[in-house]
C-alpha positions as CSV (number, residue, x, y, z in Angstrom):
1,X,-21.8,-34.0,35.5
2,X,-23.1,-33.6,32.2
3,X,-22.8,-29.9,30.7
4,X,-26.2,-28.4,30.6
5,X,-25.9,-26.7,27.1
6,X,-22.9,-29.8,24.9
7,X,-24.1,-32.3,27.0
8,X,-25.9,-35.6,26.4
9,X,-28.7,-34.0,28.4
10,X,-28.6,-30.7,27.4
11,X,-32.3,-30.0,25.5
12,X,-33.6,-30.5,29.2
13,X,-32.7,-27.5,31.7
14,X,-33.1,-28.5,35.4
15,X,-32.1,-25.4,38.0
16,X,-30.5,-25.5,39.9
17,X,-28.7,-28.4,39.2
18,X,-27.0,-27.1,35.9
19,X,-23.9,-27.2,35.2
20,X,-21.7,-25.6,32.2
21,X,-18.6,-27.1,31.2
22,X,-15.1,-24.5,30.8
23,X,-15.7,-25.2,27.1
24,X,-18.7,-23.8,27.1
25,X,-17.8,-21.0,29.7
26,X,-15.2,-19.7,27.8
27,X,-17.5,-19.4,24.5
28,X,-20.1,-17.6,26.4
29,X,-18.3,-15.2,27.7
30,X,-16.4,-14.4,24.6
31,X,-20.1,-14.1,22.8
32,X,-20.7,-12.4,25.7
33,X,-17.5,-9.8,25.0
34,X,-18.6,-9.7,21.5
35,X,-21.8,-8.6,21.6
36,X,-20.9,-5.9,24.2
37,X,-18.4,-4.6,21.5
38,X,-21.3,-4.4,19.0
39,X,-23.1,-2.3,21.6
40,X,-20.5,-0.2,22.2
41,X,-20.5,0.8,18.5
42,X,-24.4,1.2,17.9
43,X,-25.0,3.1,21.1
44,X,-22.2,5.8,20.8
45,X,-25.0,8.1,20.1
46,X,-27.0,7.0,22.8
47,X,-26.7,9.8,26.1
48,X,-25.7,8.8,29.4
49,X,-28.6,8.4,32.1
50,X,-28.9,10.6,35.8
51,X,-26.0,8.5,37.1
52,X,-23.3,9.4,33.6
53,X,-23.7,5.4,32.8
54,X,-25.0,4.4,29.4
55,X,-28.0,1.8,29.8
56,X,-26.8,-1.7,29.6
57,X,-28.1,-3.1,26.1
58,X,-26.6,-6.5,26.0
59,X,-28.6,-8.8,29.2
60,X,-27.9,-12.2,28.2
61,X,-26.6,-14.4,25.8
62,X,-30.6,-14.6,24.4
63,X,-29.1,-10.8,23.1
64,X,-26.2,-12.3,22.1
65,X,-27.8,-14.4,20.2
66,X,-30.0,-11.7,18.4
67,X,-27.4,-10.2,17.5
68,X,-25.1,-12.9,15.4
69,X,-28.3,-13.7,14.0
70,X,-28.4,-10.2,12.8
71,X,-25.2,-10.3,11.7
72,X,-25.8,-13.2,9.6
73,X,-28.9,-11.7,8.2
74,X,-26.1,-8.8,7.3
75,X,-23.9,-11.2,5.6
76,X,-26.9,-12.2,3.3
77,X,-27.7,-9.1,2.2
78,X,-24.1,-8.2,1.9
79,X,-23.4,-11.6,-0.8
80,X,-26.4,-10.3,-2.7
81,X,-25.1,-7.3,-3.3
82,X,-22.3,-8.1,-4.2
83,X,-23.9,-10.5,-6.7
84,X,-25.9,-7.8,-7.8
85,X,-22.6,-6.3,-8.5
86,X,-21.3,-8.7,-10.3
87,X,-22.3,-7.0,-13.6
88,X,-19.6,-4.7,-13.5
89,X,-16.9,-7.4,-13.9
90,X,-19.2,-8.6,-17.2
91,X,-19.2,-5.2,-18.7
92,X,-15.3,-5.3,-18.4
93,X,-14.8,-9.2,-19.3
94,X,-17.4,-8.5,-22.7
95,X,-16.3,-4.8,-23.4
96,X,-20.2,-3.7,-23.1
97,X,-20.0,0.1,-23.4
98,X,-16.4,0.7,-22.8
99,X,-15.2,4.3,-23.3
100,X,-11.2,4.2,-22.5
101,X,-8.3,2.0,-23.9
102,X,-6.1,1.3,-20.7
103,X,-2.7,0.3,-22.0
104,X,-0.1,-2.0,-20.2
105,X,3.4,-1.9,-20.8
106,X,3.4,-4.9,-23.1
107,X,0.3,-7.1,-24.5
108,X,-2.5,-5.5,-25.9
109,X,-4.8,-2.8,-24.4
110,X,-8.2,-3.6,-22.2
111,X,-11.1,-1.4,-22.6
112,X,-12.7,0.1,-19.8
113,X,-14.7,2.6,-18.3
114,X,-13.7,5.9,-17.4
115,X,-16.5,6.4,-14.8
116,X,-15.5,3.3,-12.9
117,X,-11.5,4.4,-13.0
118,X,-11.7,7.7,-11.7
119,X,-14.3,6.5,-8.8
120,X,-11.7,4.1,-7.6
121,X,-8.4,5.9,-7.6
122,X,-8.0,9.7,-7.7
123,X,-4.7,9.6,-9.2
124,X,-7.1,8.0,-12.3
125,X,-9.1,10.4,-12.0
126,X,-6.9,12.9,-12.1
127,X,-5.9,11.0,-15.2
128,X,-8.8,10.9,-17.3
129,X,-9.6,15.0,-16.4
130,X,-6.5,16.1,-18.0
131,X,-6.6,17.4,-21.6
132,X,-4.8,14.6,-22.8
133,X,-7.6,12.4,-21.6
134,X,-10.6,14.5,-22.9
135,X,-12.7,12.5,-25.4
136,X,-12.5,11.3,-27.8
137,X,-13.5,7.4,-26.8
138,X,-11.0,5.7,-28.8
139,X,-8.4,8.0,-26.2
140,X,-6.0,5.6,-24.3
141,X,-4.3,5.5,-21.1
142,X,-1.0,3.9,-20.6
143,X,0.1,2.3,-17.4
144,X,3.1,1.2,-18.6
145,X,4.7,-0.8,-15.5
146,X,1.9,-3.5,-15.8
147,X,2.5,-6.3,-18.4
148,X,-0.9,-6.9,-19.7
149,X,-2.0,-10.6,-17.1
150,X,-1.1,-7.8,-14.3
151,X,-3.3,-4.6,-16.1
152,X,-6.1,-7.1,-16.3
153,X,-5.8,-8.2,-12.3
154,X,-5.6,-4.7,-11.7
155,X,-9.0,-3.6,-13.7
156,X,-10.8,-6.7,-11.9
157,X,-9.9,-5.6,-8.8
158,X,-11.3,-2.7,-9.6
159,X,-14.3,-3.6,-11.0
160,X,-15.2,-6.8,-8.6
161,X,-13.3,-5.4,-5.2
162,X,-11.4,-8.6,-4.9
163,X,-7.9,-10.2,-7.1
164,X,-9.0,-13.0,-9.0
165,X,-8.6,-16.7,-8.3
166,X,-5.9,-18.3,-9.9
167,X,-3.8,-14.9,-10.7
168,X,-3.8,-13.4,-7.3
169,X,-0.8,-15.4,-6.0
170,X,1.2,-14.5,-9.3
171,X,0.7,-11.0,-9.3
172,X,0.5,-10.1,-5.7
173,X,3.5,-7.8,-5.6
174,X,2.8,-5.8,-8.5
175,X,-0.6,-5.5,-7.2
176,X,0.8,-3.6,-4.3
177,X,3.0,-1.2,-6.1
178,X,0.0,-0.6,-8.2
179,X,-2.3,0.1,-5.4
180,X,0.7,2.6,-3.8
181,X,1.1,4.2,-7.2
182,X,-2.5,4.8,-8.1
183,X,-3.6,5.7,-4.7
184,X,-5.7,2.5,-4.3
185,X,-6.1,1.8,0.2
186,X,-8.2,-1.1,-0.3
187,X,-6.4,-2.6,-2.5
188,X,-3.2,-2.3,-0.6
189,X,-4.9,-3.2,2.2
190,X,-6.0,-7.0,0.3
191,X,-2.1,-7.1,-0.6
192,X,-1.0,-6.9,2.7
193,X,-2.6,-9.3,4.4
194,X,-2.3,-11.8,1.6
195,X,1.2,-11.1,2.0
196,X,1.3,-11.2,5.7
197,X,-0.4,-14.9,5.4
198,X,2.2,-16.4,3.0
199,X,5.2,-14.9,4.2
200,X,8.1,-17.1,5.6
201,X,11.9,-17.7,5.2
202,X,11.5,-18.6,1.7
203,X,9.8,-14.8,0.5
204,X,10.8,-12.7,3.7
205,X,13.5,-11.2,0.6
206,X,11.2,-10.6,-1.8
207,X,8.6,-9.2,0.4
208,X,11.5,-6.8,1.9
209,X,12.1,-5.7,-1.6
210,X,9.1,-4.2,-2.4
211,X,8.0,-2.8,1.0
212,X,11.2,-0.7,0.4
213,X,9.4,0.4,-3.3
214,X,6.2,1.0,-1.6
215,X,7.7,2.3,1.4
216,X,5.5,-0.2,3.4
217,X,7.2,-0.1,7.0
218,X,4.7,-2.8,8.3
219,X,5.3,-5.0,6.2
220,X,9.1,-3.8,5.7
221,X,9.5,-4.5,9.7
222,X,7.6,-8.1,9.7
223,X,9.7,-9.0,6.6
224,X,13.2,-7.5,8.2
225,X,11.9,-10.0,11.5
226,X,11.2,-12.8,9.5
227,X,15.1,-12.6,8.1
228,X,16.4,-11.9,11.0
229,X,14.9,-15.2,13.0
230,X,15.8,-16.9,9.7
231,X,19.2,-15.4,9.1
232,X,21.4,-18.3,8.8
233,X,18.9,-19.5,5.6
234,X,18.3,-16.5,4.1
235,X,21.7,-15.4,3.9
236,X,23.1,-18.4,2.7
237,X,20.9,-19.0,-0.1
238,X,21.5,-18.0,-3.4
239,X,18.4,-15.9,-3.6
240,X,20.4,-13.7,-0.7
241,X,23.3,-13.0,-3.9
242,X,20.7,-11.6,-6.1
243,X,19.4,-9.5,-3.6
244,X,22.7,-8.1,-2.2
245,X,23.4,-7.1,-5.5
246,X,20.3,-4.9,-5.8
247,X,19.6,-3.7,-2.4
248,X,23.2,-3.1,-0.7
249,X,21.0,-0.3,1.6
250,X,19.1,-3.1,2.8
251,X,21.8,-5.6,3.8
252,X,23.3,-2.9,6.1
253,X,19.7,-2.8,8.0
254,X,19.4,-6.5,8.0
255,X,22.7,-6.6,9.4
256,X,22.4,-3.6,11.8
257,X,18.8,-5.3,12.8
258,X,20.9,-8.9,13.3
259,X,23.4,-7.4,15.6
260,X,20.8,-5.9,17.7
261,X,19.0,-9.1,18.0
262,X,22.3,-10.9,19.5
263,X,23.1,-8.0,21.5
264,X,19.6,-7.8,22.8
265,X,19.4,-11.8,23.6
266,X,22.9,-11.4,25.1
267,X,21.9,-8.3,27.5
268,X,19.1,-10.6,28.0
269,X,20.8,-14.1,28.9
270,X,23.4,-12.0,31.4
271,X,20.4,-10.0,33.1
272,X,18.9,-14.4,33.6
């Protein structure tokens, strides 16, 4: 029988002889779940009735319904502010009223706005309120870890709220130290689950690296499992002698976390 709402028949509804297929089922009842979730966070203001329930806002998936839709009205309004916003990244790119030279460690300096550093890190604003920092506008700030490509990631970020295309990949890493240093969450936040979606056998190293400089343990213990169930080509590659060399620390805990592993799939296998 033909599903009443995929089916070939499904613009006419005929009770009650419809039917729903599991396809179908499934994504109605997780719209279904959804849209209970979004009640549960509007009405947490809302008080309890005679009986200590809360009333039951979501009926149907009509309401279910209303409510993507308002969540796509949301998403518009949300892209047009953020094209509204888009200004800010000009006034860095074209140096339109800049009142600070931010200087990486080498390359030349990028003008800036003081206003717009110290709202987005307080370690910058803490910064640009020192004495040192005091007008006048020709003053300079040195972040002298960033080569200039990574100082001007960094002030995009900033300014725009997002890496930019092409440079983001390149710069990742450096962008999360930044973000650690300069007490940056959203930032850090973007790093890690770029990082999260590119890491494999190939980077679990690298990544391990500078979770350790950032002390990241989330992504220090999804890198230290991503070595571990790749052991045999990790430690065998010549990236792996670099690395050893660098972070002896580190190859005890990737050995320690190996030997667990085997003991734990051992215990495991004998318990079978």
């Amino acid at each position: 029988m033909d599903c009443c709402i995929c089916g070939a028949t499904a613009s006419f509804f005929k009770p009650p002889r419809n039917s729903i297929c599991s396809s179908c089922y499934e994504g109605a009842k997780g719209l279904m779940a959804f849209s209970k979730e979004l009640d549960g966070n509007q009405d947490a203001g809302i008080p309890k009735n005679s009986h200590g329930l809360k009333p039951n806002i979501s009926q149907g998936l009509l309401d279910a319904f209303k409510h993507v839709k308002k969540i796509k009205e949301k998403g518009e309004e949300l892209n047009e502010k953020l094209s509204f916003l888009d200004g800010l990244v000009l006034a860095l790119r074209d140096g339109i009223h800049t009142d600070i030279m931010v200087k990486p460690g080498t390359g030349a300096p990028i003008a800036a706005h003081r206003a717009l550093l110290a709202t987005k890190s307080e370690i910058f604003r803490t910064m640009l309120g020192s004495d040192v920092c005091k007008a006048p506008a020709e003053d300079t700030i040195s972040l002298s870890e960033l080569s200039h490509d990574e100082l001007k990631c960094l002030l995009e970020f900033l300014y725009a709220g997002c890496l930019p295309k092409g440079s983001a990949d390149k710069h990742l890493y450096s962008m999360l130290v930044a973000a650690d240093k300069y007490d940056i969450p959203f930032l850090r936040k973007v790093c890690e689950h770029q990082i999260l979606d590119s890491m494999d056998s190939s980077n679990a190293l690298d990544i391990l690296e500078v979770s350790e400089v950032c002390s990241n343990r989330m992504l220090k213990d999804h890198a230290m499992n991503s070595v571990v169930r790749h052991v045999e080509d990790v430690v065998f590659s010549t990236r792996y002698d670099e690395f050893a060399l660098k972070n002896a620390r580190l190859c005890v805990e990737i050995t320690r976390a190996f030997l667990r592993e085997m003991k734990d799939k051992k215990e495991h296998g004998t318990s079978n």
